[in-house]
N, C-alpha and C positions, 0 to 999 in steps of 0.2 A: 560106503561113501554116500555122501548127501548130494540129494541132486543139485545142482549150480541153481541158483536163483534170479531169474528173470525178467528184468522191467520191462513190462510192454506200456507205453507210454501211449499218454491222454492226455487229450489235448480238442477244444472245439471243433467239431466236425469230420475230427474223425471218427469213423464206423466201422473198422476190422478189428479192434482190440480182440473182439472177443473170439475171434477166430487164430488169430495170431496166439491170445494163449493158449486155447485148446492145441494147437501146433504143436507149441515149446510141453504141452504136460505130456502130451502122447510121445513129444521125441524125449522126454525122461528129465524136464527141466520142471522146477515150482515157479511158475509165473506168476507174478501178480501187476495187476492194473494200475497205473499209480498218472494222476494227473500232472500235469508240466505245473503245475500254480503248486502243489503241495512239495516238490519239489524244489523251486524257488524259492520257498518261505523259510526250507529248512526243517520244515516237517519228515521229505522223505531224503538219504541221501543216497546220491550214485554211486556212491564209490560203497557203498553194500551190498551190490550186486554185481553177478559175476557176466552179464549179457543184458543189451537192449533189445528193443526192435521198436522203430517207429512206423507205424502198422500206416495203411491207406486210407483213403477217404478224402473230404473234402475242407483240409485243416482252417479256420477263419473264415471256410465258404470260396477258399480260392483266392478271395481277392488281392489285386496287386500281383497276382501271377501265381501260379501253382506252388503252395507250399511256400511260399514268399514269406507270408508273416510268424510262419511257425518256424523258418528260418530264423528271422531275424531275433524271435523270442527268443532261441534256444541261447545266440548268439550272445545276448545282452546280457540273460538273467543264469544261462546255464556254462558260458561259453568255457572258466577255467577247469568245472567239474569235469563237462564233457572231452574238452581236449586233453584231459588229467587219463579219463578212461579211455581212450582213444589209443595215448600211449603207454599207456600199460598194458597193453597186447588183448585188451578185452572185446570179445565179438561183441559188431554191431550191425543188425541189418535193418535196413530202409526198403519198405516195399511201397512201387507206386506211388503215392504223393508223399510216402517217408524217403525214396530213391531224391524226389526233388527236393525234399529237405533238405535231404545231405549234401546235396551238390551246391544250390544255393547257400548254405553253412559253409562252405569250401573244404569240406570234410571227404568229397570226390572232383576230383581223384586223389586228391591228398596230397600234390608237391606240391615244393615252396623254388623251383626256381623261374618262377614266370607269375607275375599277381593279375596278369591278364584270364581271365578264365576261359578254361581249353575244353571245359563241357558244359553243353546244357540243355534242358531238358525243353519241347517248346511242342506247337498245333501239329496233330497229327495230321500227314498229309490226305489223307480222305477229308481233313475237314468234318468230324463228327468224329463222335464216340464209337468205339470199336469195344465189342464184348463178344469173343469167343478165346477158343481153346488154341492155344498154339505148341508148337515143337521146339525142343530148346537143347541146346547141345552145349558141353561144355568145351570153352578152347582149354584144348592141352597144354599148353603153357602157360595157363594163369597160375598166377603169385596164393589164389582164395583158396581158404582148406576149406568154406564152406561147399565147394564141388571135388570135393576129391568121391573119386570111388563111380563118377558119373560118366560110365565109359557107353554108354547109350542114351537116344536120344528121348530125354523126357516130357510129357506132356500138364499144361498147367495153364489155367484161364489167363485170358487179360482183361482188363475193363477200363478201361482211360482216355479222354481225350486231347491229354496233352502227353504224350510218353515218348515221343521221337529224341531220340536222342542224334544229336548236333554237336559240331567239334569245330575249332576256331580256324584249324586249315589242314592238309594234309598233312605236316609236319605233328601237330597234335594226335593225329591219328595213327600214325606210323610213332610216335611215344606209348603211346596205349597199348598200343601189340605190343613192341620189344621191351618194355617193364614190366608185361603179365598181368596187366588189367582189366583187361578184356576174360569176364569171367561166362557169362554165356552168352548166345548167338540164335536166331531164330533158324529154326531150320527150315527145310522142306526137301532134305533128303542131299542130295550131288549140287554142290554150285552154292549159288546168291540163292537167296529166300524171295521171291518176287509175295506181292499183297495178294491175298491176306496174310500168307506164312508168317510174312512180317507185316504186322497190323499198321505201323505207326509210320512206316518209310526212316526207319533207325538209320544211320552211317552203319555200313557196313554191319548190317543186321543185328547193331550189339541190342542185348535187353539186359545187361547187367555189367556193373563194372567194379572191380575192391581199389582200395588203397594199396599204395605200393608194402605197406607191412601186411596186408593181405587181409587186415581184422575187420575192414567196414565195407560191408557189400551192401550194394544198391540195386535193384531188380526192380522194372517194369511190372512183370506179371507178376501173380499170385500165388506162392507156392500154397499160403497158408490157406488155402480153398480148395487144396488137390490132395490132402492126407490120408481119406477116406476114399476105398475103392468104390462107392455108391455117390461120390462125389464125380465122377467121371462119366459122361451122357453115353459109353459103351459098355457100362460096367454088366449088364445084364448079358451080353455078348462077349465079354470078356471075363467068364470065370476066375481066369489063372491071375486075376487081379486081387493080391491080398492085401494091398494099401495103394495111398496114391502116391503118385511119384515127388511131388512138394517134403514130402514129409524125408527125404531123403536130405534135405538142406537143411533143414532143423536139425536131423540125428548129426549131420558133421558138425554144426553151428553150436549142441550144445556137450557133443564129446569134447571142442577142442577149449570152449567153455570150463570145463569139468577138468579137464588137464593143467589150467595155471596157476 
């Protein structure tokens, strides 16, 4: 079988591409790098590939709000392709300021009975950028095959200073749980995640949330920076480390890939 093939999408200012495909080649996918303008033109198309990922960074420099303009791009110049893949059951993941893309695109969480928007992504409560390692657990009842098989709690950088995720009231939030969107949680062992466990002051410590068909996850942290056990600042202390734990969301992300 041929490996699925992988758009990791480019776009100004952003800066993971090339970590994000190293990800996708090591979890058994052929990535390649493909700009949002060559795709526009009609040069590359989406629907030839079997998986995205709008990797992180600082798309247009930020402005007008995190991930705003790469939203609205995708929206204007990409929007029937992408809703086309979307529903075709094809994985898509947004890490970091690809997470704020997709939400701002209205791509997370993905229902259509409320055009009020019930998530969003906004200043971390420290008020500054936050870059360390955190703990991440997956909820048992998410809808996302990207976390299946994640019955311990893994470890994977942050770096962001807009990544709190915010919800429009309690009633949004209690939607989130009982539709299985809630794909993982920062941890810090028993209970709530008090700061730093949870970097950003998330609603109920989410750091990732999928669509309700379960295909487009959005994740704060950085899996694609944790694949390599020498990528982890215990790794010399931690022999029994023969990869990193990120690279576990790619292996789900490009088997279920490779299965449609």
């Amino acid at each position: 079988m041929s490996a699925p093939k992988a758009l990791i999408l480019r776009a100004p200012g952003i800066n993971r591409d090339q970590d994000a495909a190293f990800a996708c080649e090591l979890a058994g996918a052929a990535p390649e790098r493909v700009h949002v303008n060559q795709i526009a033109a009609g040069a590359t198309r989406l629907s030839d590939y079997a998986m995205l990922v709008i990797p992180g960074g600082f798309s247009y420099g930020d402005h007008l709000g995190a991930g705003k303009l790469l939203a609205v791009d995708l929206v204007h110049r990409l929007g029937e392709a992408l809703h086309r893949f979307v529903a075709d059951g094809r994985p898509v993941i947004g890490i970091c300021n690809g997470f704020q893309v997709l939400v701002k695109a209205g791509l997370l969480p993905g229902w259509d009975d409320d055009p009020t928007p019930a998530v969003t992504l906004t200043d971390n409560e420290s008020a500054r950028f936050e870059c360390r390692w955190v703990r991440l657990e997956a909820d048992p009842g998410s809808r996302c095959p990207f976390t299946d098989g994640l019955d311990r709690a893994i470890e994977v950088p942050v770096a962001h200073g807009e990544g709190r995720v915010a919800v429009r009231d309690q009633a949004a939030l209690e939607a989130l749980r009982a539709r299985g969107l809630v794909a993982l949680r920062y941890s810090a062992g028993e209970g709530p995640a008090p700061y730093p466990a949870n970097p950003n002051g998330s609603r109920d410590d989410i750091a990732a949330i999928c669509n309700p068909q379960g295909n487009v996850l959005g994740l704060m942290p950085h899996p694609e920076n944790a694949v390599l056990p020498q990528q982890h600042p215990r790794w010399t202390r931690e022999p029994w480390r023969d990869e990193g734990d990120g690279l576990l969301i790619f292996r789900n992300a490009v088997r279920y890939a490779a299965a449609l």
